[in-house]
N, C-alpha and C positions, 0 to 999 in steps of 0.2 A: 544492500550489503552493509554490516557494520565489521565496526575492525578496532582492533585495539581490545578481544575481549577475550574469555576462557572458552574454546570448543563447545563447551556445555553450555553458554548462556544463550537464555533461550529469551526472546520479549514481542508480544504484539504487537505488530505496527499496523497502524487504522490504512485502511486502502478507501480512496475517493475517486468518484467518476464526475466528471464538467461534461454536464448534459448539452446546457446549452452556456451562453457568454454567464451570466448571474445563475446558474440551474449546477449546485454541488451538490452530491447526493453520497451516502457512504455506503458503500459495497460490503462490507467487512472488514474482516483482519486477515492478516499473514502473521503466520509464526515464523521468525526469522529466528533461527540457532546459530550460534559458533561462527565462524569467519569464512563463511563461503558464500557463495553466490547461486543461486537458484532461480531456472525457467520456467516459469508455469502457462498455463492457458487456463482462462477461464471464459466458461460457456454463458453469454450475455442474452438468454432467453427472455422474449417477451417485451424487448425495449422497441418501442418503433423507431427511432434514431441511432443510428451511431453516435457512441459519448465522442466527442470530442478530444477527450484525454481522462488519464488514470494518473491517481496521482497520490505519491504516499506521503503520510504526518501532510495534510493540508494545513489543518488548523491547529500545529505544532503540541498534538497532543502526546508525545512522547519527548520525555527530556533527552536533550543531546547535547551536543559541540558538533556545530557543521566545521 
């Protein structure tokens, strides 16, 4: 979720999977719009593990204020 912005602003945020403890892999992007919150599912075909965790801006590739 972001906040503090115009309904319209729209920005990719990078989405990562922790395969294993050192194993980060980047899944894509989410378009995140405007100041709401959104649930998705996305179908993880093909991996023989469960990732561990998802995880967005890993490697703080979008500027912010946490």
């Amino acid at each position: 979720m972001q906040s503090g912005v115009d309904d319209k602003f729209s920005m990719p945020v990078p989405v990562y999977l922790e395969l294993t403890k050192d194993h980060i892999v980047r899944l894509g992007a989410a378009t995140i719009t405007g100041n709401r919150t959104v649930e998705q599912k996305v179908p993880l075909n093909g991996l023989k593990e469960k990732p561990r965790r998802a995880m967005l801006n890993y490697f703080d590739d979008v500027l912010c204020t946490p």
